[in-house]
RODO-2510 file (C-alpha; in nm, 4 decimals, decimal comma):
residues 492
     n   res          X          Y          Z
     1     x    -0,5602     0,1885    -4,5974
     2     x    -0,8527     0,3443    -4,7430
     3     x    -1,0098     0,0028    -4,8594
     4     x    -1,0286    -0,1238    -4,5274
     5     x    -1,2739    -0,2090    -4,3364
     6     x    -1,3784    -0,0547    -4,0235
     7     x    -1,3926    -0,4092    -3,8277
     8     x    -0,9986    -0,4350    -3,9793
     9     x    -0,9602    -0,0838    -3,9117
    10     x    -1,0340    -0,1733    -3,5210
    11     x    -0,9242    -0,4621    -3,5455
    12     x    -0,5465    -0,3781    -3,6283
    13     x    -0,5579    -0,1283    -3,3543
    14     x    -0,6853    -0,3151    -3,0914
    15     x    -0,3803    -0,5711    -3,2368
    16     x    -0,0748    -0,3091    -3,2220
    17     x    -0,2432    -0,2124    -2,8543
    18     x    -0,2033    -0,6252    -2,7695
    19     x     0,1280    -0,6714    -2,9352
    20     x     0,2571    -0,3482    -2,6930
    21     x     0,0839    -0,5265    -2,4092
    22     x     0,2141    -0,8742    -2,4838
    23     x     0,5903    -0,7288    -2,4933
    24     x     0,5316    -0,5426    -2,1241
    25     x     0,3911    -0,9145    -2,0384
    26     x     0,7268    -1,0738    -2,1157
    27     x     0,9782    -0,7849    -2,0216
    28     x     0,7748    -0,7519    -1,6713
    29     x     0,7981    -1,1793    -1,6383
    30     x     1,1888    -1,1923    -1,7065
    31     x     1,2696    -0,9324    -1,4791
    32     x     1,0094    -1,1178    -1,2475
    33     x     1,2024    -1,3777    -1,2934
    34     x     1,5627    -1,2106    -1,2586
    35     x     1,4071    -1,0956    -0,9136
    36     x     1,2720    -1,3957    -0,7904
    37     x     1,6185    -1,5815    -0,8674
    38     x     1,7715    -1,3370    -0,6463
    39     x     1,5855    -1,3719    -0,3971
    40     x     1,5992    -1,7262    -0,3856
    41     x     2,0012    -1,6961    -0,4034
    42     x     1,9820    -1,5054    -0,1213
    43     x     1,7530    -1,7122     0,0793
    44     x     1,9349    -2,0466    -0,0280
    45     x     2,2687    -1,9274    -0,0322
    46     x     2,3992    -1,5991     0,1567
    47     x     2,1414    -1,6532     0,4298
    48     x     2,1642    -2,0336     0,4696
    49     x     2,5794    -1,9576     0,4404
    50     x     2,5160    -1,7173     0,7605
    51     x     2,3157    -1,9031     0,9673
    52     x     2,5809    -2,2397     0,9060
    53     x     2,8605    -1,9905     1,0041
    54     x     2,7047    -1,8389     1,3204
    55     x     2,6348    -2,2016     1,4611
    56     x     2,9805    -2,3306     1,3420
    57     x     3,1257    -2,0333     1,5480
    58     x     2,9204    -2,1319     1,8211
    59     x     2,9691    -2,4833     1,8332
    60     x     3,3919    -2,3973     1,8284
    61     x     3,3162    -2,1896     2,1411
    62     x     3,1330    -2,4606     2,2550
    63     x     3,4144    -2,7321     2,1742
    64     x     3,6745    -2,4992     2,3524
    65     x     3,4427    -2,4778     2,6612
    66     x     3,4184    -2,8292     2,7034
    67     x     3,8097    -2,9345     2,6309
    68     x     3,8908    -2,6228     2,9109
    69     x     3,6782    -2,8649     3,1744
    70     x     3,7727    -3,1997     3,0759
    71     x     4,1531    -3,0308     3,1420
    72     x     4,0594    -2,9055     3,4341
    73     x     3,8338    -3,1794     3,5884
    74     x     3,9922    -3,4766     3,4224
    75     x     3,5781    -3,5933     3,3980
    76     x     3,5565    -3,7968     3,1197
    77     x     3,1847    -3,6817     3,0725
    78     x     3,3152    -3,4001     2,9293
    79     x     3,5158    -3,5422     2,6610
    80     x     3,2061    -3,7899     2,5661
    81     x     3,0149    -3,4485     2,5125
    82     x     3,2647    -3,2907     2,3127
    83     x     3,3175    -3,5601     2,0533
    84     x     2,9503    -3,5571     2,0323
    85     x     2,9581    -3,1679     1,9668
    86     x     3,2294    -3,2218     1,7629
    87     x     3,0561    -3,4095     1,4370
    88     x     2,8093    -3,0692     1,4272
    89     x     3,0814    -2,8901     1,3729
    90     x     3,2416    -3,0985     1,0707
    91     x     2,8720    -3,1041     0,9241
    92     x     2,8059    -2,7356     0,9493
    93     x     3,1312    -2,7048     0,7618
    94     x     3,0724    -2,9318     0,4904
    95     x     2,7443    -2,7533     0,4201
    96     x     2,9304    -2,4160     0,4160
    97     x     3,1316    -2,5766     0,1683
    98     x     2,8679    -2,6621    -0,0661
    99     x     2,6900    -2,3303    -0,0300
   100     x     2,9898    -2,1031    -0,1231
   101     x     3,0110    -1,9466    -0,4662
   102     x     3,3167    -1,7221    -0,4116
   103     x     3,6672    -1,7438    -0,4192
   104     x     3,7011    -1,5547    -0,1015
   105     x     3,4621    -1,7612     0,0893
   106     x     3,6646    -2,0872    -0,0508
   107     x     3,9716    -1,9731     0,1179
   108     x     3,7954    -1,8955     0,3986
   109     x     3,6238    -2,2570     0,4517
   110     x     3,9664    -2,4183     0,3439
   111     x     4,1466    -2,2249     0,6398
   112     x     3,8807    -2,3158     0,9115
   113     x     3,8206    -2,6593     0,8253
   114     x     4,2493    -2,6434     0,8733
   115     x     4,2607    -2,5071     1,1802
   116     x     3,9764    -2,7194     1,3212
   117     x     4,1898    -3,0500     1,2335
   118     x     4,4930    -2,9025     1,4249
   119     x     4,2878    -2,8029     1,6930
   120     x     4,1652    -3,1451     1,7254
   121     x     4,5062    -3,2678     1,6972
   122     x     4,6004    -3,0820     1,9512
   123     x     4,3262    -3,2119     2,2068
   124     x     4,3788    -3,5458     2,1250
   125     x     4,7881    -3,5408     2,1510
   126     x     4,6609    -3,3448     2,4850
   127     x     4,3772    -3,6097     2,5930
   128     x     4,6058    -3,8626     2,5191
   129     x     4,9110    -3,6849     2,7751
   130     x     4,6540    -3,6581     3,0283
   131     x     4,5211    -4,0158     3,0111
   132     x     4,9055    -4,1420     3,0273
   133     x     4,9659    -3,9264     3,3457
   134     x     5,2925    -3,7457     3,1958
   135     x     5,3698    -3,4287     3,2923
   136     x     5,3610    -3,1410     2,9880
   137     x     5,3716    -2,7905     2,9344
   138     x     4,9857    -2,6882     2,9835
   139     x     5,0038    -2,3556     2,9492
   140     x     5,1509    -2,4133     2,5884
   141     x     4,9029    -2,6521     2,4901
   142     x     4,6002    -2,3804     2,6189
   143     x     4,7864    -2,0837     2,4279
   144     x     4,7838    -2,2619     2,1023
   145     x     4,4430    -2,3649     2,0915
   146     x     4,3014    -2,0435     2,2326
   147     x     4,5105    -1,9332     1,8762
   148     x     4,3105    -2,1561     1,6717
   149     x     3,9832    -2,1364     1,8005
   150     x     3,9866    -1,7501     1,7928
   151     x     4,1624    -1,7739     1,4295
   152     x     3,8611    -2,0291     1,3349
   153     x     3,5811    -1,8249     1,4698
   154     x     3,7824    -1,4473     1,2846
   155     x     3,7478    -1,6225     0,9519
   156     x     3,3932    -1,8178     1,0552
   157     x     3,3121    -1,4258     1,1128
   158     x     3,4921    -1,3538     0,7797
   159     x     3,2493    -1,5678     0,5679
   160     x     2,9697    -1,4426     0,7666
   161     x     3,0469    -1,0676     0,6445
   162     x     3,1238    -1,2095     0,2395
   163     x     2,7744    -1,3151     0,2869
   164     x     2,6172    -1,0520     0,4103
   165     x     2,8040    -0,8287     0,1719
   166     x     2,6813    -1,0564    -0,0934
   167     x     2,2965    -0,9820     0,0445
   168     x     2,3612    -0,6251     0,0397
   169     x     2,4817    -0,6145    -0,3445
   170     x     2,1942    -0,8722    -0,4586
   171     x     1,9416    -0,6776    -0,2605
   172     x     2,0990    -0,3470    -0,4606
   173     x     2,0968    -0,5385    -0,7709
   174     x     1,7212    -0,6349    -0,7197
   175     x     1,6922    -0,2674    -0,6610
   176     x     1,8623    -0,1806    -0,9706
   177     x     1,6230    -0,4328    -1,1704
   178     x     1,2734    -0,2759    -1,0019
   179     x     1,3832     0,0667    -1,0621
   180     x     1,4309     0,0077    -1,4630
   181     x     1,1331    -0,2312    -1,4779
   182     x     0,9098     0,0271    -1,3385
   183     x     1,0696     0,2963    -1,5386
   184     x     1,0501     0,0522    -1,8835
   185     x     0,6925    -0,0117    -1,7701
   186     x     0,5998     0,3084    -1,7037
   187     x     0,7235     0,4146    -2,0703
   188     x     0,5452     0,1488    -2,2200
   189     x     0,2104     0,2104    -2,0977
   190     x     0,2711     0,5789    -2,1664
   191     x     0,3380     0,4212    -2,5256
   192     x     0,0237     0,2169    -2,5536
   193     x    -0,1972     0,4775    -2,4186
   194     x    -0,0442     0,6984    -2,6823
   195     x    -0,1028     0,4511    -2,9480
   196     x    -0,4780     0,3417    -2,7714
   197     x    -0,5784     0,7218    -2,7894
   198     x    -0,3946     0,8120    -3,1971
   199     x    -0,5538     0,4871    -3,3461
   200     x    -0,8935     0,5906    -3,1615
   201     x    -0,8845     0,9253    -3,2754
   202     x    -0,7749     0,8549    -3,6077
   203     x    -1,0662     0,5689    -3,6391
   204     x    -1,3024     0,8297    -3,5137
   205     x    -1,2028     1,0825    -3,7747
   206     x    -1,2088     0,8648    -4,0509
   207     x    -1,5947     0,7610    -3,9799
   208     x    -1,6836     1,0958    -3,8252
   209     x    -1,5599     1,2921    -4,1217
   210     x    -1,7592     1,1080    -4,4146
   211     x    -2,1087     1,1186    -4,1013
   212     x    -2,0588     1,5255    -4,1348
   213     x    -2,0132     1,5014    -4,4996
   214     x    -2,3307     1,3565    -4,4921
   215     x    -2,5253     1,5544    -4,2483
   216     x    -2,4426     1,9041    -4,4461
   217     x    -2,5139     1,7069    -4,7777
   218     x    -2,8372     1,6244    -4,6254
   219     x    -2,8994     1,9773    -4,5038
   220     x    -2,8428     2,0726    -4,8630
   221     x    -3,1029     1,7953    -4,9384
   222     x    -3,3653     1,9213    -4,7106
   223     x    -3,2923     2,2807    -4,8857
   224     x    -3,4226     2,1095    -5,2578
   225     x    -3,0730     2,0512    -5,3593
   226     x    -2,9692     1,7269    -5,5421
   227     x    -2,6990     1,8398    -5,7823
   228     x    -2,4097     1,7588    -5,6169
   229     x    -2,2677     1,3580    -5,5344
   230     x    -2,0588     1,2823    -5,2363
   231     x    -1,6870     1,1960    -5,2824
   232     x    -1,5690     1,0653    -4,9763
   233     x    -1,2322     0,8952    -4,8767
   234     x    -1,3906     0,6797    -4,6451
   235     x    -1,3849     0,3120    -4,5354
   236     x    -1,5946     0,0521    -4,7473
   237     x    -1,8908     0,0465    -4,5224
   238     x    -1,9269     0,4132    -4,5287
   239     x    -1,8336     0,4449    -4,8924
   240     x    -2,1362     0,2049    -4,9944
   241     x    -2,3554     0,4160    -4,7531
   242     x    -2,2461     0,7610    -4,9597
   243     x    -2,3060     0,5531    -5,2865
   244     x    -2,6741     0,4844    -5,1915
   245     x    -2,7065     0,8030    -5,0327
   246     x    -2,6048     0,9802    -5,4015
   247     x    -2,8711     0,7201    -5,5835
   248     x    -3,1142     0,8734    -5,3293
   249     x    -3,0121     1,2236    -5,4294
   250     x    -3,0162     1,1098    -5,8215
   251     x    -3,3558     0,9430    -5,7370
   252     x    -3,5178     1,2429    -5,5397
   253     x    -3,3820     1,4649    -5,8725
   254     x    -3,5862     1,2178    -6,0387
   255     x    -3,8806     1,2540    -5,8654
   256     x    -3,8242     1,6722    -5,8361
   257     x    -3,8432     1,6668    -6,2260
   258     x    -4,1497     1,4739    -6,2221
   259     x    -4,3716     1,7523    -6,0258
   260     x    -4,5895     1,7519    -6,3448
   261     x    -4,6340     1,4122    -6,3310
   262     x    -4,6407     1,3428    -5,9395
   263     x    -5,0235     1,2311    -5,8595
   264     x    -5,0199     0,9399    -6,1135
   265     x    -4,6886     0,8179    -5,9719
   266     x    -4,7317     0,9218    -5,5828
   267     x    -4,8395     0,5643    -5,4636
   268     x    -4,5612     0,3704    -5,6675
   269     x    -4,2703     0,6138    -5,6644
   270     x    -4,3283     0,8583    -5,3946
   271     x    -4,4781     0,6977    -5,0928
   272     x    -4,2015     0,4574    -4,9623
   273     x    -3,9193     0,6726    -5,0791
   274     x    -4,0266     0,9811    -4,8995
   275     x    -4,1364     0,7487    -4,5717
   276     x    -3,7282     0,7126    -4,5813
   277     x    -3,6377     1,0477    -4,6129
   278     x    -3,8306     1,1885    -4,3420
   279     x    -3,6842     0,9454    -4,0742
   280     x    -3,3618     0,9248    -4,2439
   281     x    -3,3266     1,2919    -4,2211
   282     x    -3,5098     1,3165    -3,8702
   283     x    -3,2703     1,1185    -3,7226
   284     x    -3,0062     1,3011    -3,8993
   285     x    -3,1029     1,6441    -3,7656
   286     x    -3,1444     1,5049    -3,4574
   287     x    -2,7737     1,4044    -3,5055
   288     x    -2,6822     1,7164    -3,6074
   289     x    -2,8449     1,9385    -3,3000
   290     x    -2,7355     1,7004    -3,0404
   291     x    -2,3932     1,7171    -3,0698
   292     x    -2,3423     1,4228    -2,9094
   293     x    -1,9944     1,2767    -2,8923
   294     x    -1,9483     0,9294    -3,0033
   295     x    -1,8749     0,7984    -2,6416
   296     x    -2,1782     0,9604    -2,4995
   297     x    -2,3934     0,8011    -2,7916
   298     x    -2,2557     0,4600    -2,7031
   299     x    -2,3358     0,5124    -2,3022
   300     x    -2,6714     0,6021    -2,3945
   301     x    -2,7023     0,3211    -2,6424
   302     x    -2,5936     0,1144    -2,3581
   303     x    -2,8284     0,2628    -2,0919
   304     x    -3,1322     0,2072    -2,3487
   305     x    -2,9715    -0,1388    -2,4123
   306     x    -2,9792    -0,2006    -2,0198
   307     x    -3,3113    -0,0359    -1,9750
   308     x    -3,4637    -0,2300    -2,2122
   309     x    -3,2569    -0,5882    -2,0621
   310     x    -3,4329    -0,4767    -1,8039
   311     x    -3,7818    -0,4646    -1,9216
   312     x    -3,7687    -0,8153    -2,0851
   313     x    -3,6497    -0,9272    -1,7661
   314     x    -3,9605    -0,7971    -1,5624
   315     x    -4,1893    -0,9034    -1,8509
   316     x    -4,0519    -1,2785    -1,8100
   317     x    -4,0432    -1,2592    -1,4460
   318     x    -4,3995    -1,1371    -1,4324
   319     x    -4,4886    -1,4449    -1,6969
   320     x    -4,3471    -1,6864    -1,4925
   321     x    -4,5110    -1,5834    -1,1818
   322     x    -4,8053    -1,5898    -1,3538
   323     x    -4,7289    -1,9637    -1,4373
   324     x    -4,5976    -2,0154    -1,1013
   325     x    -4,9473    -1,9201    -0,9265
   326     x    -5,1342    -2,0832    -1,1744
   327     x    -4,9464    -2,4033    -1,0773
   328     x    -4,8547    -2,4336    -1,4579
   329     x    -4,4603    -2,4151    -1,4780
   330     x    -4,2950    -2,7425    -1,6077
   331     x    -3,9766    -2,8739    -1,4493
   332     x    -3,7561    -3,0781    -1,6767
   333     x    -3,5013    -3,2125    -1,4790
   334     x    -3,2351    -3,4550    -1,5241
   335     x    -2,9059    -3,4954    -1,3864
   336     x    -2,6608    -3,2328    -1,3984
   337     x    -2,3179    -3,0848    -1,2653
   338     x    -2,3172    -2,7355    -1,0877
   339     x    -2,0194    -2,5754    -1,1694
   340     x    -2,0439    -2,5616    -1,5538
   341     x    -2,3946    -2,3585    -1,4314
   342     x    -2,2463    -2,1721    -1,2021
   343     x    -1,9451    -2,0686    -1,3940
   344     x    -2,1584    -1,9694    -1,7063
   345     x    -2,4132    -1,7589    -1,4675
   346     x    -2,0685    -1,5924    -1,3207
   347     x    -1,9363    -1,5226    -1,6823
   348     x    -2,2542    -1,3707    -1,8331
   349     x    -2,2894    -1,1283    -1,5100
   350     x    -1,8917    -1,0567    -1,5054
   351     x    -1,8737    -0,7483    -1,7837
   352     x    -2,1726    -0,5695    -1,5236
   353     x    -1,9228    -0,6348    -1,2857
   354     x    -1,6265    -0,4955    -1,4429
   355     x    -1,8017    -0,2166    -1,5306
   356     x    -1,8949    -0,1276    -1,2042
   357     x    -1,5711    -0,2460    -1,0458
   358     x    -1,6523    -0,5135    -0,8667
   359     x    -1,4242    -0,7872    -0,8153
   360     x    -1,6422    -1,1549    -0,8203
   361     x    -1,4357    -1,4026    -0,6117
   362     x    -1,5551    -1,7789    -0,6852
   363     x    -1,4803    -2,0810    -0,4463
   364     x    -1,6080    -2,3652    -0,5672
   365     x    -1,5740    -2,7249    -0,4374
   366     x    -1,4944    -2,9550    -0,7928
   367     x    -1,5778    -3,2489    -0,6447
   368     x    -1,9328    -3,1796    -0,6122
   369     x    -2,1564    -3,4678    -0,7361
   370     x    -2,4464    -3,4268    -1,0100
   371     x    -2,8218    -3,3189    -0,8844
   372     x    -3,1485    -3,4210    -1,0370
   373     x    -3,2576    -3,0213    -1,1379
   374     x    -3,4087    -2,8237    -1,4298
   375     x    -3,0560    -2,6780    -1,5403
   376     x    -3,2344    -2,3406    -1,7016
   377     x    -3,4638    -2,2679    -1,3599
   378     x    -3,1625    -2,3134    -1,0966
   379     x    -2,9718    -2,0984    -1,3691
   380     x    -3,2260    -1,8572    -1,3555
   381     x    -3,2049    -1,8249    -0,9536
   382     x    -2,8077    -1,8106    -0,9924
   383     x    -2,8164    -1,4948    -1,2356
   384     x    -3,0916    -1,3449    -1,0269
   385     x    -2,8718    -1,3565    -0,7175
   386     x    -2,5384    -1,3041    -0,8633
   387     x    -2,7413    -0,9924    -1,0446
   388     x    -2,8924    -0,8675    -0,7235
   389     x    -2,5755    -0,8632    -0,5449
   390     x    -2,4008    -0,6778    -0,8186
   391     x    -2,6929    -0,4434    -0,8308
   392     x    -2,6597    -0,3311    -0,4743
   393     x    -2,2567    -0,3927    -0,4149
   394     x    -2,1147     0,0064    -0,4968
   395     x    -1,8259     0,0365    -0,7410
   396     x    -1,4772    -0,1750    -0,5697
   397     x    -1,7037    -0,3449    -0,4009
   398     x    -1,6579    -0,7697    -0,3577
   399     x    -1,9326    -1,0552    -0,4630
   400     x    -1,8040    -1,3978    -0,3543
   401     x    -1,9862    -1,7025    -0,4596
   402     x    -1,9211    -2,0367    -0,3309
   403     x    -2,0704    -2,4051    -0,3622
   404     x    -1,9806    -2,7086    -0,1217
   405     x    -2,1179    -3,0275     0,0134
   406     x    -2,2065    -3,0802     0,3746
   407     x    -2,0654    -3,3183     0,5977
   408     x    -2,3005    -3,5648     0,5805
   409     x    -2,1483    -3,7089     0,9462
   410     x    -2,2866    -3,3486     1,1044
   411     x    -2,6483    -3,3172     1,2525
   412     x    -2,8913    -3,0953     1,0515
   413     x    -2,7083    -3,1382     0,6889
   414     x    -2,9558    -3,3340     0,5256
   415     x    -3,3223    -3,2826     0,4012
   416     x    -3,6764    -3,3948     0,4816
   417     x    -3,5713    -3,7316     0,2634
   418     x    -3,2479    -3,7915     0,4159
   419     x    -3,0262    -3,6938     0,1204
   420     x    -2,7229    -3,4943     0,1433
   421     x    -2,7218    -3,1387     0,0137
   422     x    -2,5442    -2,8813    -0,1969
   423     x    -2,5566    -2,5060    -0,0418
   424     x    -2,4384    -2,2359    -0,2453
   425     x    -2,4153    -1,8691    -0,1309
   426     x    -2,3858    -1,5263    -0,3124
   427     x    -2,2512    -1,2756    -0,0319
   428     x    -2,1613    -0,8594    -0,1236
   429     x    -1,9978    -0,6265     0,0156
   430     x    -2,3619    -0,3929    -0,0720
   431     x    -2,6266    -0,2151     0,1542
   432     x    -2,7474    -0,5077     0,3110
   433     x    -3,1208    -0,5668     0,4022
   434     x    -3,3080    -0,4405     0,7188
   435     x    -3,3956    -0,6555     1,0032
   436     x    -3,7225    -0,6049     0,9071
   437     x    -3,6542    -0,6499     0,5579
   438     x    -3,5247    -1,0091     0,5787
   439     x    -3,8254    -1,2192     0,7316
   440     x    -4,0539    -1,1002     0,3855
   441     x    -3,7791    -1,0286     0,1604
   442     x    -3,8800    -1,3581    -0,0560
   443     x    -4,2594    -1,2461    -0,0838
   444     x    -4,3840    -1,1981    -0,3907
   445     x    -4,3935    -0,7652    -0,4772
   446     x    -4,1247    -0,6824    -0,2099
   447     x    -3,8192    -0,4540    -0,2757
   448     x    -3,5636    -0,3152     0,0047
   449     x    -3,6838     0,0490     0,1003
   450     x    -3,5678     0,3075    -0,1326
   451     x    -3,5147     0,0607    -0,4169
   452     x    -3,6841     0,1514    -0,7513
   453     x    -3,5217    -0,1647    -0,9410
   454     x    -3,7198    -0,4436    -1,0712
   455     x    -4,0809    -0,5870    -1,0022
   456     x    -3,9993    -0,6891    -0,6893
   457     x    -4,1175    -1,0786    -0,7848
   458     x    -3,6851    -1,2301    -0,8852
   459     x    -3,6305    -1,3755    -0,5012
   460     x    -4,0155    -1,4960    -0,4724
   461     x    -3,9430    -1,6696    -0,8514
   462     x    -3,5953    -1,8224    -0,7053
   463     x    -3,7573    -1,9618    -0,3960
   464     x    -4,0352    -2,0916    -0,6103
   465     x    -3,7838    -2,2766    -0,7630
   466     x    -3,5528    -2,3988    -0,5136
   467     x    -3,8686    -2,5671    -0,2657
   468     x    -3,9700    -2,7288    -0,5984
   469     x    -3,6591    -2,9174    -0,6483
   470     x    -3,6473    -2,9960    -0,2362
   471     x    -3,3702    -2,7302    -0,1047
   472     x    -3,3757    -2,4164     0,0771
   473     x    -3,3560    -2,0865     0,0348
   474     x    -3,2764    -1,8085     0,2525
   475     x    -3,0323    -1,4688     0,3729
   476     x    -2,8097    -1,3387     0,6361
   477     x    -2,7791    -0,9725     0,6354
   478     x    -2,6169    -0,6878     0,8109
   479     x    -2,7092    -0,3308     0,7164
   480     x    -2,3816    -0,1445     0,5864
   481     x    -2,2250    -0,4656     0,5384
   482     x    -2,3806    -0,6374     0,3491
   483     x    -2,5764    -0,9402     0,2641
   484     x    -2,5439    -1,3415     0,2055
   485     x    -2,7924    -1,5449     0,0255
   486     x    -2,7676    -1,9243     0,0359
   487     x    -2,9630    -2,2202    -0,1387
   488     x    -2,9190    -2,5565    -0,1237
   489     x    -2,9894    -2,8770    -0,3438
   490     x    -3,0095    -3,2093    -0,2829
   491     x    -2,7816    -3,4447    -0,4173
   492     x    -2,9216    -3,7014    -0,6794
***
């Protein structure tokens, strides 16, 4: 372990973290998918095998209220409409008996679809008596198919209640299944977070331990001390940084014995030597009295980073104004496609985002044909947008950013030259801009009110650049709300 590296070091953690995360990733999609077969069991099945049994039950009341008439009318009518109803009936049933998965329900089926045949039987041998004129016993004939219809629609009712009792336990099976998923997930992020915060701390300690090592050796240093070498069980990296550290001490014991001798050898041995030393150990003492946790180093690395991002930024922004009021910028355009542009602007800009919590929704139309632009300059006016709107959007806020063509068939969506156009808009969920704000917010030098970002010249630069390749630039706003800048482009 000791001979590794600290990139392996990380790297090995940061692979143990995955490998934890890639498990949850396929427990939590098989019980996804446990759940969402369920579900559709009980959406194809139990409540399909419901809904066929209610209207079967219906349509035998409906059967036995048409038969009653035709008996009592003799209107044939009746009987047309009830061997019409009749075939629903024989459908509904044959569906049931494709849906049901249970021997209970089987039996069920197998009794109605018997007592619907004798019940027809019954009507017909009936139908046929009262066609012939014969006189018969119709009070027995009623009795016994009141007895089947009510027998058909009790076990109709019967596979209605198997299927909702088959709901109930899949629904408390599904139940079952979310309860141990969440508990399993809940252990294993309690287990990665354990391992994320052990493998941190013990990567911390072991390149912590050898920096104090050094920092008291070098207080011994700055005390005229050079007798004694660092040993340190450290990784490689810090092990060759001890190792030139103790040919510094052997080399400054060198020069300590050579006091006698130091003017004749000050220019050649002395000068860049001790120019190391003193920043070497300034920054080391400056180390040392800080304090400074690792993490809080690294934010303030990364605020210096930012800060100084941001002072290139201005530097090149003021350059190219310069160029653009001198008339001297050079456009080199040819044709290109949008989206790869787009895309790569929303990429760069997404780690700002997710730092600040912002979720960046992008709707783009992929059947957008190629313009005739300078890909870097229209790049430049995408990250300057997408940038401002993450600048002013709070943490959880929402950038969306969206590119589609215009009808070409509507009045108004095409340019000076009568070519169809490209609009893109950036919109946030930020500040937004003043009413007063919005009619000069392009100027050259202007910032929103309180604002002590930037040089004030990014949306000036942007429309610069849009008018020169023939679109259109400009904002809708609403204070609190916030804000929604569009461009477009025509199409080559």
């Amino acid at each position: 372990m000791r001979n590794l590296t600290i990139f392996k070091r990380l790297g090995l953690g940061y692979l143990a973290i995955l490998l934890v995360v890639i498990v949850l990733g396929v427990y939590v999609t098989l019980k996804l998918g446990q759940l969402n077969q369920i579900i559709r069991s009980i959406n194809s099945i139990d409540g399909e095998t419901v809904r066929l049994a209610n209207s079967s039950r219906d349509v035998a009341l409906t059967l036995r209220g048409l038969e009653k008439k035709y008996v009592v009318s003799g209107d044939v009518d009746f009987y047309h409409r009830f061997s019409e109803t009749e075939k629903y009936i024989r459908e509904y049933l044959e569906r049931i008996n494709a849906l049901v998965d249970t021997p209970e329900k089987e039996r069920l089926i197998d009794n109605v679809k018997e007592l619907h045949s004798q019940y027809l039987s019954l009507v017909q041998i009936e139908v046929n008596l009262i066609k012939s004129g014969k006189d018969y016993l119709h009070e027995e004939y009623q009795g016994k198919k009141e007895d089947l219809i009510s027998r058909i629609t009790r076990d109709l009712e019967g596979i209605t209640k198997a299927a909702k009792e088959d709901m109930n336990r899949k629904i408390e099976t599904s139940g079952v299944i979310g309860s141990r998923a969440f508990k399993v997930v809940a252990v294993i992020n309690i287990v990665a977070v354990a391992m994320a915060i052990l493998i941190a701390f013990f990567n911390a300690r072991t390149i912590n331990r050898p920096i104090r090592l050094l920092i008291k050796r070098t207080r011994k240093i700055s005390k005229g001390r050079f007798d004694e070498h660092l040993e340190i069980p450290s990784p490689p990296e810090i092990k060759e940084l001890a190792d030139a550290f103790n040919l510094m001490c052997d080399r400054l014991k060198e020069i300590d014995e050579m006091k006698a001798d130091i003017v004749s050898h000050v220019s050649h041995e002395l000068r860049t030597p001790l120019a190391v030393i003193r920043e070497a150990v300034g920054m080391l003492l400056l180390d040392s009295a800080s304090r400074l946790s690792v993490e809080k180093k690294r934010k303030l690395l990364g605020i210096i980073g930012e800060e100084c991002e941001r002072l290139i930024n201005s530097v090149n922004g003021i350059l190219d104004f310069s160029r653009m009021d001198a008339g001297m910028i050079d456009y080199h355009t040819e044709k290109h496609l949008l989206l790869p542009l787009i895309e790569g602007s929303v990429l760069k800009l997404r780690t700002i985002a997710e730092r600040k919590g912002i979720n960046i929704e992008v709707d783009l139309d992929d059947r957008l044909p190629p313009v005739n632009i300078d890909g870097e300059r229209v790049g430049q006016v995408f990250d300057n947008l997408l940038g401002n709107a993450l600048k002013f959007t709070p943490e959880g806020g929402r950038v969306a950013v969206s590119a589609f063509l215009k009808d070409g068939n509507m009045p108004g969506h095409f340019n000076d030259k009568g070519k169809s156009l490209i609009e893109i808009s950036v919109s946030d969920t930020g500040c937004g801009i003043p009413k007063e704000g919005i009619v000069e917010i392009f100027d050259k030098f202007k910032k929103l009110d309180g604002s002590d970002q930037g040089t004030g010249l990014g949306l000036y630069i942007a429309r610069s650049i849009v008018n020169a390749h023939g679109g259109d630039i400009w904002v809708e706003s609403e204070q609190e709300k916030g804000s929604s800048f569009f461009f477009t482009l025509p199409v080559s």
